[in-house]
C-alpha positions in Angstrom: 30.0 -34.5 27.1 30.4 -36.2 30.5 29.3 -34.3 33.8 33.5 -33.8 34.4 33.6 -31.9 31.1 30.9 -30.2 32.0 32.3 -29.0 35.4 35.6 -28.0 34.5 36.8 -31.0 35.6 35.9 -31.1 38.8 34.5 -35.1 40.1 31.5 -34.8 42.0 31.1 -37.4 44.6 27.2 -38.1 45.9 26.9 -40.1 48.6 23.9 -42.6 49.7 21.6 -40.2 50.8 21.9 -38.1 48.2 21.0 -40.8 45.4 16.9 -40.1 45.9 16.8 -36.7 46.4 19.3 -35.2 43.7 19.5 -38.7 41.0 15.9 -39.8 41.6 17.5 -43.3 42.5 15.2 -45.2 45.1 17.2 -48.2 45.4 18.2 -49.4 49.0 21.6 -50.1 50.0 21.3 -54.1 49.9 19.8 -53.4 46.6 22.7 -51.2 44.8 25.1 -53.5 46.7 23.8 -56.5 44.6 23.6 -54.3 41.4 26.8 -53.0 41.8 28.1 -56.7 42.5 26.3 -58.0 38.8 27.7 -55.0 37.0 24.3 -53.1 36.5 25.0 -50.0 38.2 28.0 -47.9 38.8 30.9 -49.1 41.5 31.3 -46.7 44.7 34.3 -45.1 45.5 35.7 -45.5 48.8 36.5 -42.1 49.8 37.9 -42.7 53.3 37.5 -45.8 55.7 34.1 -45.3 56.5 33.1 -43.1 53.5 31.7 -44.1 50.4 30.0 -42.3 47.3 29.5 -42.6 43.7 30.7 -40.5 40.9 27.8 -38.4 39.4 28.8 -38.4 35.9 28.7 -42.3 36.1 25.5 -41.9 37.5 24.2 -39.4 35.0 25.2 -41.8 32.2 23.8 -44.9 34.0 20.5 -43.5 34.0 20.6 -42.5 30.5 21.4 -45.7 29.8 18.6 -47.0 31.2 16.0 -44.7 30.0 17.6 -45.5 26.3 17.2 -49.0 26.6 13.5 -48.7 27.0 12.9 -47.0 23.7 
């Protein structure tokens, strides 16, 4: 079940500073930017000119990703 199922179908949107806090991700900017650019972490989503964020149910499912690859 993907975080949108599990919301009703509501898309929540978390944006940079809310990637350590709420996600646990301590990447930097420059960092996720390169990830992002070889495919290894979820693309943004420009929500307005200046405004970007990244869906949380891509997130969620990134980091279970990760935490199954290790097994």
């Amino acid at each position: 079940m993907t975080q949108e199922e599990r919301s009703n179908g509501a898309i929540r949107f978390l944006r940079y500073a809310e990637l350590r806090p709420m996600k646990g991700i301590p990447f930097s900017k420059v960092h996720i930017d390169r990830l992002e650019k070889a495919g290894r972490f979820p693309r943004r989503v420009r929500l307005g000119p200046n405004t970007v964020a990244w869906r949380e149910d891509e997130l969620d499912d990134w980091s279970a990703a990760r935490s199954n690859a290790r097994a």
